[in-house]
PDB file with SEQRES, HELIX, SHEET and CRYST1 records, atoms N, CA, C and O in Angstrom:
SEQRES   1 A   79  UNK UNK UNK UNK UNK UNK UNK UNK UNK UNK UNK UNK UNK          
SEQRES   2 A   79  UNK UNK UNK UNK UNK UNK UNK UNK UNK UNK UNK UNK UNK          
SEQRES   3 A   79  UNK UNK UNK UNK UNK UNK UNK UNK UNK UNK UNK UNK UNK          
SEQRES   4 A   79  UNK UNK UNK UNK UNK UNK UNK UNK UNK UNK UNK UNK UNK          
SEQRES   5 A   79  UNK UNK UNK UNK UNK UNK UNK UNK UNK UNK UNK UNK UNK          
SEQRES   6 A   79  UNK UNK UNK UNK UNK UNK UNK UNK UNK UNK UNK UNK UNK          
SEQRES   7 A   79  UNK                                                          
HELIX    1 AA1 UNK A   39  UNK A   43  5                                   5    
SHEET    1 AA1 2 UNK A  13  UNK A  16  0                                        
SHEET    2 AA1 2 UNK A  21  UNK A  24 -1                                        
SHEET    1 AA2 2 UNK A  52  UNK A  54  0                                        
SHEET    2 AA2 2 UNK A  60  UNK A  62 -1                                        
CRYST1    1.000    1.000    1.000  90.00  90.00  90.00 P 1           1          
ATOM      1  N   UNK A   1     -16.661   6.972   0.183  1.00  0.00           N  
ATOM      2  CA  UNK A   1     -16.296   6.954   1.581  1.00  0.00           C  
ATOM      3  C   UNK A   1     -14.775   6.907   1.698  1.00  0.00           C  
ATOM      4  O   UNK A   1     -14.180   6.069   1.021  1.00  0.00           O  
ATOM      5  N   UNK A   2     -13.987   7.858   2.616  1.00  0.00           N  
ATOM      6  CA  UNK A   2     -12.601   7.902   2.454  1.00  0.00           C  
ATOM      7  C   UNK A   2     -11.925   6.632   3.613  1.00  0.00           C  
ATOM      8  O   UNK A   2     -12.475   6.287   4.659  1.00  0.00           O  
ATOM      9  N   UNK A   3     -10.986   6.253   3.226  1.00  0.00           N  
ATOM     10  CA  UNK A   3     -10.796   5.426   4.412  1.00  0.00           C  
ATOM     11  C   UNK A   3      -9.198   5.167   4.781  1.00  0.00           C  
ATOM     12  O   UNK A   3      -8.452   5.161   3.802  1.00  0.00           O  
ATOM     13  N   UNK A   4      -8.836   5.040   5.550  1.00  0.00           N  
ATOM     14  CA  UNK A   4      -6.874   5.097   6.310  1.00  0.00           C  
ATOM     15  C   UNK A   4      -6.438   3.388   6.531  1.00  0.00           C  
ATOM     16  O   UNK A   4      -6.528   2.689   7.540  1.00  0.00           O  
ATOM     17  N   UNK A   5      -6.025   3.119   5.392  1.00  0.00           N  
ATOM     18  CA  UNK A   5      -5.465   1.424   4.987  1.00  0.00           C  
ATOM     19  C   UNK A   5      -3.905   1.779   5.619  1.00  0.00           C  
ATOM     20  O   UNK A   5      -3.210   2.761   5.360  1.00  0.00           O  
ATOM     21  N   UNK A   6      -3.618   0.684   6.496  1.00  0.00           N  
ATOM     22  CA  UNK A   6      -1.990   0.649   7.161  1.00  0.00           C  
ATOM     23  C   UNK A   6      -1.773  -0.709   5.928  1.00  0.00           C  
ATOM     24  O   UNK A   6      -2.341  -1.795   5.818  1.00  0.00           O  
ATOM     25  N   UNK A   7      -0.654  -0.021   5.101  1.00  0.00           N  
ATOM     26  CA  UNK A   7      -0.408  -1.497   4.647  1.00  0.00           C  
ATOM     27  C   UNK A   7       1.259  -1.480   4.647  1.00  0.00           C  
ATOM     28  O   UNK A   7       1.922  -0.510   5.015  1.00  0.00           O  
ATOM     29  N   UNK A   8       1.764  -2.640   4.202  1.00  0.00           N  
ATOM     30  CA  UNK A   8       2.946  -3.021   5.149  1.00  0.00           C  
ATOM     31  C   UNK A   8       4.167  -3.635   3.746  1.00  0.00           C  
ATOM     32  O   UNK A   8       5.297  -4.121   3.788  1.00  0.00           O  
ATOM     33  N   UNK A   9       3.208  -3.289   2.609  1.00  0.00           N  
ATOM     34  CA  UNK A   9       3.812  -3.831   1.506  1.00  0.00           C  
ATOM     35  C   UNK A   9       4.031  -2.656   0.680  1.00  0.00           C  
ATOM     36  O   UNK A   9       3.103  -1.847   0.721  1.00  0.00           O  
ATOM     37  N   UNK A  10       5.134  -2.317  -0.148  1.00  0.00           N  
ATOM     38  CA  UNK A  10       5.246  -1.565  -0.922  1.00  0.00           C  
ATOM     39  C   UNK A  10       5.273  -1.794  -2.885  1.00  0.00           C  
ATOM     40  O   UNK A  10       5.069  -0.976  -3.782  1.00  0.00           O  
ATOM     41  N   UNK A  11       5.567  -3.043  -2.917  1.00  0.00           N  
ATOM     42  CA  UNK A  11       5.372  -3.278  -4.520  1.00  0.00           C  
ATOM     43  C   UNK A  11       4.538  -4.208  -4.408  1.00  0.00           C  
ATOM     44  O   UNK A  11       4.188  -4.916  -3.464  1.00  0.00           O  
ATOM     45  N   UNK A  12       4.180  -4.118  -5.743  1.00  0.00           N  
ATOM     46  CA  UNK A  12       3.097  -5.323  -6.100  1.00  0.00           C  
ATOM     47  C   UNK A  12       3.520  -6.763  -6.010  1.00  0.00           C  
ATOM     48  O   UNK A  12       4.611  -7.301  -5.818  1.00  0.00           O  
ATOM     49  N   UNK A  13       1.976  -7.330  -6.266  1.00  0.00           N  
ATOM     50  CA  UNK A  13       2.509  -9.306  -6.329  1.00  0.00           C  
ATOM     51  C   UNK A  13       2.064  -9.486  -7.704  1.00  0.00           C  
ATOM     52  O   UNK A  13       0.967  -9.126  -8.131  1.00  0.00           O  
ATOM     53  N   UNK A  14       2.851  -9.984  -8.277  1.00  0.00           N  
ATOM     54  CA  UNK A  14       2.796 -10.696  -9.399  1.00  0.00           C  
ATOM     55  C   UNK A  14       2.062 -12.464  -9.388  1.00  0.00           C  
ATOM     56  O   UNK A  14       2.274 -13.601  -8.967  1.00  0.00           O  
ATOM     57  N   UNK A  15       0.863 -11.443 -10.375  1.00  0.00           N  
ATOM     58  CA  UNK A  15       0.316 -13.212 -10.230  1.00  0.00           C  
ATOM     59  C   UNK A  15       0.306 -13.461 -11.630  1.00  0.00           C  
ATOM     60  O   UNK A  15       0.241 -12.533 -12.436  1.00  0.00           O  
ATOM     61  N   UNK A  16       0.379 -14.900 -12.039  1.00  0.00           N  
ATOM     62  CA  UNK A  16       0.360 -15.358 -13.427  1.00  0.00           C  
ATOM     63  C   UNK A  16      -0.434 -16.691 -13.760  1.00  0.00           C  
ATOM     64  O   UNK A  16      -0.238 -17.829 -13.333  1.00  0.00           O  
ATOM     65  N   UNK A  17      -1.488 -16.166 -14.741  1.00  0.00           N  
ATOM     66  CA  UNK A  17      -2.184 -17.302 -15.262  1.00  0.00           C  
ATOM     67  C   UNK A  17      -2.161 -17.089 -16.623  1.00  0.00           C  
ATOM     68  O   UNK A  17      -2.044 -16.033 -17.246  1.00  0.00           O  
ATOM     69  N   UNK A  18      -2.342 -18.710 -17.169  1.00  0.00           N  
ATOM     70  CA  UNK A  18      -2.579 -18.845 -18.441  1.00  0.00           C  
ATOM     71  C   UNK A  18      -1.139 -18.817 -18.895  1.00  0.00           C  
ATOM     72  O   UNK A  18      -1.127 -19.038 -20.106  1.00  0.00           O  
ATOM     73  N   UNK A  19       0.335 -18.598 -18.322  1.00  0.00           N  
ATOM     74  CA  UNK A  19       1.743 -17.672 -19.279  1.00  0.00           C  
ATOM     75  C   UNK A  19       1.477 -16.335 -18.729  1.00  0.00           C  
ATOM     76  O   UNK A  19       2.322 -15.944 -17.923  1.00  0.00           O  
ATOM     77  N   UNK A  20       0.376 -15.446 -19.011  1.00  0.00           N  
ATOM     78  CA  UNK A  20       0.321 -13.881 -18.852  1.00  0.00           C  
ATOM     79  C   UNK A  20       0.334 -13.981 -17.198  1.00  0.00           C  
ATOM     80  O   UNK A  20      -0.264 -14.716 -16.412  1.00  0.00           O  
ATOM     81  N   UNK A  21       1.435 -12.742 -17.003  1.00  0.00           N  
ATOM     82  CA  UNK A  21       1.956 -12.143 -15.619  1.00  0.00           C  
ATOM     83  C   UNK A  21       1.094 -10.415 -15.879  1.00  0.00           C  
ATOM     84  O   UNK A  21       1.120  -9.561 -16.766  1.00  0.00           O  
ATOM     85  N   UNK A  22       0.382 -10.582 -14.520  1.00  0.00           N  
ATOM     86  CA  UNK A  22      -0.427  -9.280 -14.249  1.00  0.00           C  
ATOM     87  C   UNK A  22       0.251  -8.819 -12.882  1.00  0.00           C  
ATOM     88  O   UNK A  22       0.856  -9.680 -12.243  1.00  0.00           O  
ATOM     89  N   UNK A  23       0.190  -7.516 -12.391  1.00  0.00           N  
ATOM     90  CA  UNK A  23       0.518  -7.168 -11.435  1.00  0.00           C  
ATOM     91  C   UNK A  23      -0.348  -6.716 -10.465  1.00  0.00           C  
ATOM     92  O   UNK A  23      -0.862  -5.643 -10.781  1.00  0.00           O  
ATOM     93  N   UNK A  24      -0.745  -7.214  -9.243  1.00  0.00           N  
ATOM     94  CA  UNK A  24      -1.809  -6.615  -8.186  1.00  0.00           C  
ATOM     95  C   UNK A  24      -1.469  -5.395  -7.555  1.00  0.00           C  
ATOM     96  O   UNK A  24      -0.582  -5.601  -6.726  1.00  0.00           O  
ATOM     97  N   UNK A  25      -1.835  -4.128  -7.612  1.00  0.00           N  
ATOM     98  CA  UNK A  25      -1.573  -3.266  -6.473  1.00  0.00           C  
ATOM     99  C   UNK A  25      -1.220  -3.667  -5.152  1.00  0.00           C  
ATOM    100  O   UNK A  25      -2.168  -4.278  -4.658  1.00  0.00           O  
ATOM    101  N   UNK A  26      -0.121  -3.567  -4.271  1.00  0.00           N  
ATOM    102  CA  UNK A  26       0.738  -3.876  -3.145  1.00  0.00           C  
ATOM    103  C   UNK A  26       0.126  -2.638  -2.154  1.00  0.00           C  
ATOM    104  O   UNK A  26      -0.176  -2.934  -0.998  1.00  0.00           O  
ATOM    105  N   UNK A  27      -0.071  -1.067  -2.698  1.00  0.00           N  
ATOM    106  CA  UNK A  27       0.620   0.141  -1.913  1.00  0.00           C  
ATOM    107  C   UNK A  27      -0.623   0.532  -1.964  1.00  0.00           C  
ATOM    108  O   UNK A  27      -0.790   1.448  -1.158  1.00  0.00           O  
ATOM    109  N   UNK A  28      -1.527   0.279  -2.506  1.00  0.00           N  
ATOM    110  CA  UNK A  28      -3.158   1.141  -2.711  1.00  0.00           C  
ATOM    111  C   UNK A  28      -3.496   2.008  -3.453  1.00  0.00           C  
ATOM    112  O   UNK A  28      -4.626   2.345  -3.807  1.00  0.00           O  
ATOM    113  N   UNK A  29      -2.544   2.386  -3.704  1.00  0.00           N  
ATOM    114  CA  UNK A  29      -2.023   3.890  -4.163  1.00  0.00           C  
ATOM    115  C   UNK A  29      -2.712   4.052  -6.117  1.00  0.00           C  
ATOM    116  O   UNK A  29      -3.109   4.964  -6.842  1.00  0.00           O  
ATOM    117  N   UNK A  30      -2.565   3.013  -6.191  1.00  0.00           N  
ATOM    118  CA  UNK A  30      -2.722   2.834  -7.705  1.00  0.00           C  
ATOM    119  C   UNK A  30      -4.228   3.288  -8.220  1.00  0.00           C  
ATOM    120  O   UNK A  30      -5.190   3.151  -7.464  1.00  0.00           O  
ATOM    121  N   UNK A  31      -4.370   3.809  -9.481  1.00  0.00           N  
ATOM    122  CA  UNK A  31      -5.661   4.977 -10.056  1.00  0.00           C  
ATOM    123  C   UNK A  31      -6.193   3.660 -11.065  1.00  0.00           C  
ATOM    124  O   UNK A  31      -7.260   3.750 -11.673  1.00  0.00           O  
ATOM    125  N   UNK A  32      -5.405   2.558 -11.152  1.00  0.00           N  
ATOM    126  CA  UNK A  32      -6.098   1.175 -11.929  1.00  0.00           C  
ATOM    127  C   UNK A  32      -6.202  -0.415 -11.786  1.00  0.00           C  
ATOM    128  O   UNK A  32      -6.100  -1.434 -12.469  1.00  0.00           O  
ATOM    129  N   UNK A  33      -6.617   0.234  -9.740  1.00  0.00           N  
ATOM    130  CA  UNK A  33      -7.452  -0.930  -9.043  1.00  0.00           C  
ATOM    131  C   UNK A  33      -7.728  -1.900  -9.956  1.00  0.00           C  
ATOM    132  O   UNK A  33      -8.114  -1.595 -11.084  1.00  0.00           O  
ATOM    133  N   UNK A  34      -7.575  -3.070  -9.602  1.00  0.00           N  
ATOM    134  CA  UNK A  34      -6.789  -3.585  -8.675  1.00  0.00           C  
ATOM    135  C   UNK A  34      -5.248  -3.674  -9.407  1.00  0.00           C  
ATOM    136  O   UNK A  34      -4.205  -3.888  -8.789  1.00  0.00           O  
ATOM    137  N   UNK A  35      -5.335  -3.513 -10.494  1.00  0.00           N  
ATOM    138  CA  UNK A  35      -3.519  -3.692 -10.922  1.00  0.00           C  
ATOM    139  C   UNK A  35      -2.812  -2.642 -10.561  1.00  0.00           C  
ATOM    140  O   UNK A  35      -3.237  -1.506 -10.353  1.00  0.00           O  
ATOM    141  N   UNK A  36      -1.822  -2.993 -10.492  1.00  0.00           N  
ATOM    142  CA  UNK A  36      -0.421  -1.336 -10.483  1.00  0.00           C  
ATOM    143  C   UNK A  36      -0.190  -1.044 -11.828  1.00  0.00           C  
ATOM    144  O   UNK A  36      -0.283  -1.694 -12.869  1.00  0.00           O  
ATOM    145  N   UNK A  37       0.162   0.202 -11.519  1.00  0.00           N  
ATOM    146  CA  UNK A  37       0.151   1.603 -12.717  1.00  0.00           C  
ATOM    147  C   UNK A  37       1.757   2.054 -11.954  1.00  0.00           C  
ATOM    148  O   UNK A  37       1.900   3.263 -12.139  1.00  0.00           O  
ATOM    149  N   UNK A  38       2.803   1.551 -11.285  1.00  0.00           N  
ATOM    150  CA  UNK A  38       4.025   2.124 -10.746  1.00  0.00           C  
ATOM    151  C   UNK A  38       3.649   3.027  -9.962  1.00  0.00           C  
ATOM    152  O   UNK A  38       4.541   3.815  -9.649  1.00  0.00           O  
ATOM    153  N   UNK A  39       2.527   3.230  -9.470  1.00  0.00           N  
ATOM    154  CA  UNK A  39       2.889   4.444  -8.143  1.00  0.00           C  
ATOM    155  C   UNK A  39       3.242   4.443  -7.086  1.00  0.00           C  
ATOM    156  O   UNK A  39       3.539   5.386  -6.353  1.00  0.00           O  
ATOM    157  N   UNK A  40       3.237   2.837  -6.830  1.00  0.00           N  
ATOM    158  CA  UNK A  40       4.136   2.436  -5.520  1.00  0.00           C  
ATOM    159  C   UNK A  40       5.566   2.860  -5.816  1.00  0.00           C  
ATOM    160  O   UNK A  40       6.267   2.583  -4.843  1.00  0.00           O  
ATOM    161  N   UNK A  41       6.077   3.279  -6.538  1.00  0.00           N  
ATOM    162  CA  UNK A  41       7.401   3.959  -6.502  1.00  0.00           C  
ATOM    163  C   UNK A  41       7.727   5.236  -5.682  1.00  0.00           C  
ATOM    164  O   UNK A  41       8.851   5.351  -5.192  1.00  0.00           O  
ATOM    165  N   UNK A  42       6.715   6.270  -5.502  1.00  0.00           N  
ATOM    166  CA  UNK A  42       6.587   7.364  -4.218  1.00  0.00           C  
ATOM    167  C   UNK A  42       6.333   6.468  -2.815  1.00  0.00           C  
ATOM    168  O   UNK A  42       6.285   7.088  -1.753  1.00  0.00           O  
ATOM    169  N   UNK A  43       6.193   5.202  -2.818  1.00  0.00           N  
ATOM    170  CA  UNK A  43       6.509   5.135  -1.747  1.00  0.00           C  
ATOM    171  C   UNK A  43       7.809   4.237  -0.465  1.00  0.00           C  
ATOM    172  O   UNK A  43       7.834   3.830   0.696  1.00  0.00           O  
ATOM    173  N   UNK A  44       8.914   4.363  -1.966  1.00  0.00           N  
ATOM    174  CA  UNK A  44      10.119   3.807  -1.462  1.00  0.00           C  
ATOM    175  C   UNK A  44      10.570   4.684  -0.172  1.00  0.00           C  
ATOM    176  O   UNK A  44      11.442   3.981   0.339  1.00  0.00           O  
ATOM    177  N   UNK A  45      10.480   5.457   0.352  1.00  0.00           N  
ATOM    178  CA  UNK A  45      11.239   6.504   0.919  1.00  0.00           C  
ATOM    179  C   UNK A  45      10.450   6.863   2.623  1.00  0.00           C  
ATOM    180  O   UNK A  45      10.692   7.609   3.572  1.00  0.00           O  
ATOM    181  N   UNK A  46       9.199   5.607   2.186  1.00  0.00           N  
ATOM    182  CA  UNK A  46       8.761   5.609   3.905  1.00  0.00           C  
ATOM    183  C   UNK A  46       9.430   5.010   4.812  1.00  0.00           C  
ATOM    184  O   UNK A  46       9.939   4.059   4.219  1.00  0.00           O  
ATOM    185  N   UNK A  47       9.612   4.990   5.430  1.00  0.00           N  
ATOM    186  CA  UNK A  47      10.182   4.324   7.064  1.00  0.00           C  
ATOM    187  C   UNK A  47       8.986   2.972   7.341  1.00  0.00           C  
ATOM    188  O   UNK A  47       7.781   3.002   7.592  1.00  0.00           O  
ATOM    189  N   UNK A  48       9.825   1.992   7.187  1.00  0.00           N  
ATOM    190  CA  UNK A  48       8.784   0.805   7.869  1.00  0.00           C  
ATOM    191  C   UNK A  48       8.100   1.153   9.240  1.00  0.00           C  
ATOM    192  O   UNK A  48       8.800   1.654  10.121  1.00  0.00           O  
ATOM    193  N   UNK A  49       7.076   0.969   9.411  1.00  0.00           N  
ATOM    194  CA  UNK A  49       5.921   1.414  10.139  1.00  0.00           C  
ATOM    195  C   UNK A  49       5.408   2.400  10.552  1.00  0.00           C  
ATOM    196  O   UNK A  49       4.829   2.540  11.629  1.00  0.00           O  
ATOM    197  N   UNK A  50       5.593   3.238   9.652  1.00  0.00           N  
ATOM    198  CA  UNK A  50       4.906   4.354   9.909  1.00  0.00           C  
ATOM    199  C   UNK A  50       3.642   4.590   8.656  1.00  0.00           C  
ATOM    200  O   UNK A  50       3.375   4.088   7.564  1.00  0.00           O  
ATOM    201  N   UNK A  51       3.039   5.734   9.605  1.00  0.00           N  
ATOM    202  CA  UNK A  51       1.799   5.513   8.710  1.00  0.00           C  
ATOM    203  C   UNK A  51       1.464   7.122   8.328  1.00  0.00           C  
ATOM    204  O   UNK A  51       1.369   8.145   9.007  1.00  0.00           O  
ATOM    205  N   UNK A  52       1.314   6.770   6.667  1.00  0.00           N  
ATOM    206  CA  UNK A  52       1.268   8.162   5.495  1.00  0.00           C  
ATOM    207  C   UNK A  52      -0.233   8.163   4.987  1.00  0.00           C  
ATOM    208  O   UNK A  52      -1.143   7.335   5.032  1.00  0.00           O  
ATOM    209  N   UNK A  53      -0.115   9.329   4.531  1.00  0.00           N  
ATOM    210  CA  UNK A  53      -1.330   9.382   3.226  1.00  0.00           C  
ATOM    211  C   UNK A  53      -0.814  10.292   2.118  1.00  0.00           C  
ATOM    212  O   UNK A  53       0.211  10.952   2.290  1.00  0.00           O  
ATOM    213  N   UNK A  54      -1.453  10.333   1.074  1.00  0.00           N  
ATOM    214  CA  UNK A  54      -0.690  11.015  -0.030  1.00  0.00           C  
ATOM    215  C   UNK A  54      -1.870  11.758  -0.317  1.00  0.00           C  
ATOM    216  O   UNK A  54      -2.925  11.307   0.128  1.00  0.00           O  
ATOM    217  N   UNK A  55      -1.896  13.077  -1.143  1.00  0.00           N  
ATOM    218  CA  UNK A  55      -3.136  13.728  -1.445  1.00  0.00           C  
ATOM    219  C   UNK A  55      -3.081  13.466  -3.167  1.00  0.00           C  
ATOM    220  O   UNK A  55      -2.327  12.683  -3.745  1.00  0.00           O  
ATOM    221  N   UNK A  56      -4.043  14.304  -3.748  1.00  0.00           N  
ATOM    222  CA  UNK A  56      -4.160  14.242  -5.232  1.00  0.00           C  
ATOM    223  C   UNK A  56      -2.778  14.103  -6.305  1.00  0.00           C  
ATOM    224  O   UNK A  56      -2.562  13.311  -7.223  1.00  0.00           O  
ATOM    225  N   UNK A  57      -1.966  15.242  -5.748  1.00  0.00           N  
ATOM    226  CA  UNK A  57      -0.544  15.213  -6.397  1.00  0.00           C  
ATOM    227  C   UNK A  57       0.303  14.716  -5.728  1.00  0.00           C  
ATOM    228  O   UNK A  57       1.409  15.246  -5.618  1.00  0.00           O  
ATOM    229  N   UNK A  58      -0.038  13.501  -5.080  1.00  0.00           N  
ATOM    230  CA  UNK A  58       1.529  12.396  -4.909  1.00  0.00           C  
ATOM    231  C   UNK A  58       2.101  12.387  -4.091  1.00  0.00           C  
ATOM    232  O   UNK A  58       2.980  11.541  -3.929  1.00  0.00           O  
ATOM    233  N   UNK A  59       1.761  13.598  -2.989  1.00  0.00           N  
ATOM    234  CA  UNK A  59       2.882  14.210  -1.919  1.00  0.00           C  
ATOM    235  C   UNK A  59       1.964  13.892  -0.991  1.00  0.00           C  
ATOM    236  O   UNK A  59       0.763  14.135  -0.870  1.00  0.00           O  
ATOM    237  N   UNK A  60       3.553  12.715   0.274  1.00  0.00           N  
ATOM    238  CA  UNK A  60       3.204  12.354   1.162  1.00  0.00           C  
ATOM    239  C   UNK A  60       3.260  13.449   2.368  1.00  0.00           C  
ATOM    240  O   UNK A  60       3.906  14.493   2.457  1.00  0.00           O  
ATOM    241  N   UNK A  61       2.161  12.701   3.444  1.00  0.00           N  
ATOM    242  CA  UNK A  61       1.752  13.191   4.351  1.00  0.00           C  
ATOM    243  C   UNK A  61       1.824  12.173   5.325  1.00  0.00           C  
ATOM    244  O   UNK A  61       1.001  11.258   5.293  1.00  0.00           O  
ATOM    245  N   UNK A  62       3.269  12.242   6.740  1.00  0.00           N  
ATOM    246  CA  UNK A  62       3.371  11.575   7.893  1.00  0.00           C  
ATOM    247  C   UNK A  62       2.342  11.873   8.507  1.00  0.00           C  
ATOM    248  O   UNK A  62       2.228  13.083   8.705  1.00  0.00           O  
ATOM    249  N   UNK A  63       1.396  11.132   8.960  1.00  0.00           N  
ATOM    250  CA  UNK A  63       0.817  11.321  10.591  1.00  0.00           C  
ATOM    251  C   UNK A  63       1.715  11.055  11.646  1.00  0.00           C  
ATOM    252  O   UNK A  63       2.656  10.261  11.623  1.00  0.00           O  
ATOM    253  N   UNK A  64       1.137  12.208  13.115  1.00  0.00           N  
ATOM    254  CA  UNK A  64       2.506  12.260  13.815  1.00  0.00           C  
ATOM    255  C   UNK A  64       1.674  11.647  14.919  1.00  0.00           C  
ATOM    256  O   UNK A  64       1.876  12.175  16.012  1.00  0.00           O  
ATOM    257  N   UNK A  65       0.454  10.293  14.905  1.00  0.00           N  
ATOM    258  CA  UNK A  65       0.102   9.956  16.102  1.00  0.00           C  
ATOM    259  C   UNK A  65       0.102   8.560  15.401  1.00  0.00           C  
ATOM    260  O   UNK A  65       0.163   8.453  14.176  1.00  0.00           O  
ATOM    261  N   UNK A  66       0.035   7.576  16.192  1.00  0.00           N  
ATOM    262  CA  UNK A  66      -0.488   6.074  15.660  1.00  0.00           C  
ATOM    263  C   UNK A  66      -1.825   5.651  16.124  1.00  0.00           C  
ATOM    264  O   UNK A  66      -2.265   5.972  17.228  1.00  0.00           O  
ATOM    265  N   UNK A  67      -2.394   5.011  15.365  1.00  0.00           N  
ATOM    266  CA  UNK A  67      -3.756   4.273  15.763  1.00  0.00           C  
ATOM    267  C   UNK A  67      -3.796   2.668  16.301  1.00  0.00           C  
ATOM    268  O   UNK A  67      -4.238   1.717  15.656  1.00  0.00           O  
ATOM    269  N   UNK A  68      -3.382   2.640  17.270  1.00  0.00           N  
ATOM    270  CA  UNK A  68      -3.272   1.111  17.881  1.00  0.00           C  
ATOM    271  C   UNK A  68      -4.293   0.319  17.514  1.00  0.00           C  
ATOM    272  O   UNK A  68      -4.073  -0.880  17.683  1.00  0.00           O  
ATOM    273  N   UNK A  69      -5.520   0.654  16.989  1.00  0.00           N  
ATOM    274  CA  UNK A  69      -6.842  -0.275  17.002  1.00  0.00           C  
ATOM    275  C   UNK A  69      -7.136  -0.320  15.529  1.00  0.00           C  
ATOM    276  O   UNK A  69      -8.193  -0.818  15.142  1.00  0.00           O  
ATOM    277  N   UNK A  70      -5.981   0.330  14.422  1.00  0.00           N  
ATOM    278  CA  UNK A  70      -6.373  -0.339  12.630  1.00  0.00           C  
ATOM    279  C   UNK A  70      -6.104  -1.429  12.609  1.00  0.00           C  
ATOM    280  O   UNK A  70      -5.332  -2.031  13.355  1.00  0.00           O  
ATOM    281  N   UNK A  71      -6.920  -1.944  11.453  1.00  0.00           N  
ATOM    282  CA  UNK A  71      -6.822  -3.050  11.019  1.00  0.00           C  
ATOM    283  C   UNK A  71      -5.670  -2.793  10.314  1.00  0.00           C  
ATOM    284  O   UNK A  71      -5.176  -1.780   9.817  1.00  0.00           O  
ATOM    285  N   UNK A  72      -5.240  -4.398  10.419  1.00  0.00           N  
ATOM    286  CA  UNK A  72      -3.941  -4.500   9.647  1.00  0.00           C  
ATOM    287  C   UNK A  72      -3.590  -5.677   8.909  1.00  0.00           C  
ATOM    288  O   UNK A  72      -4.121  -6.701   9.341  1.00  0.00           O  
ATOM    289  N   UNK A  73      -2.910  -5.801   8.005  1.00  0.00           N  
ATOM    290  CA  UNK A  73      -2.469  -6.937   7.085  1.00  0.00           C  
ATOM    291  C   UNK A  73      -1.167  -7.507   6.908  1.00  0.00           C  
ATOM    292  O   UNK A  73      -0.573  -7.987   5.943  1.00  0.00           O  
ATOM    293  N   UNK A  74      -0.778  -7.239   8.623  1.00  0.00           N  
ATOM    294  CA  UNK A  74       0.843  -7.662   8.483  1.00  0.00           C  
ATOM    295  C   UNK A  74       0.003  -9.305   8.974  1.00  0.00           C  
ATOM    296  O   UNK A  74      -1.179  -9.603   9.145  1.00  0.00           O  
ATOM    297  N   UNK A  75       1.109  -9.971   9.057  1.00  0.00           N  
ATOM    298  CA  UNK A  75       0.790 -11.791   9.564  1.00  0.00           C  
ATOM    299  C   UNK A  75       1.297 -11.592  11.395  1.00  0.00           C  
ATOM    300  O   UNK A  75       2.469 -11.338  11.674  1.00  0.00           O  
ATOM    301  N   UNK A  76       0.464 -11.718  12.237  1.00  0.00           N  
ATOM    302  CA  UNK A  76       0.501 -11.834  13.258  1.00  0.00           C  
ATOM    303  C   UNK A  76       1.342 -13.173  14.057  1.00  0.00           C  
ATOM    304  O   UNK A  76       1.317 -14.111  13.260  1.00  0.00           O  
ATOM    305  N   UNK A  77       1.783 -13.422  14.836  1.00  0.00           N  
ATOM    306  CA  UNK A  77       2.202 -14.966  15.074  1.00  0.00           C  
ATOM    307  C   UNK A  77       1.564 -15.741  15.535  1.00  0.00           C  
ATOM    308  O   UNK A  77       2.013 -16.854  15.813  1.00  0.00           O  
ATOM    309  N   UNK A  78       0.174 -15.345  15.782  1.00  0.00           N  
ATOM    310  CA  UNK A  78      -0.977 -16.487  16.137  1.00  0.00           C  
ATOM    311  C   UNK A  78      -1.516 -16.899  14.473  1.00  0.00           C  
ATOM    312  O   UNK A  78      -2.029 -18.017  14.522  1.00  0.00           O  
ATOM    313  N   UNK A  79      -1.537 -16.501  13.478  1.00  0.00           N  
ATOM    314  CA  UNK A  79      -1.881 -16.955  11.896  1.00  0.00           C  
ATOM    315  C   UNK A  79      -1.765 -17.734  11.287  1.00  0.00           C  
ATOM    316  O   UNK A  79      -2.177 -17.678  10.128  1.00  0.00           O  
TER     317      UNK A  79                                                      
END                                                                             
């Protein structure tokens, strides 16, 4: 099922247990869920809030409308 994630983060979070530091996918983007593989690096070059998709080979795609009613994972000020 395909689906349009607004997310608001571009690099990963580093979490660490045990000593060992793993990296969580930040951008979605990544082919080795749930860790990052660096492909959040194609997406230094977005404009904060706007909303992309990328196809098979990497290359982004602006949408030129917004969806007021996605879900989202920024922190609201009621949170």
């Amino acid at each position: 099922m395909a689906r349009l994630v607004k997310r608001y983060r571009s690099r990963p979070y580093a979490v660490t247990i045990g000593g060992e530091t793993k990296y969580i996918c930040g951008c979605g983007l990544s082919s080795t869920q749930p860790f990052c593989n660096g492909t959040h690096k194609i997406t230094q070059t977005e404009a904060p809030g706007t909303l992309s998709w990328y196809d098979q080979d990497g290359q982004r795609h602006d949408t030129p409308d917004s969806f007021p009613d996605i879900c989202s994972d920024e922190q609201t000020k009621d949170a």
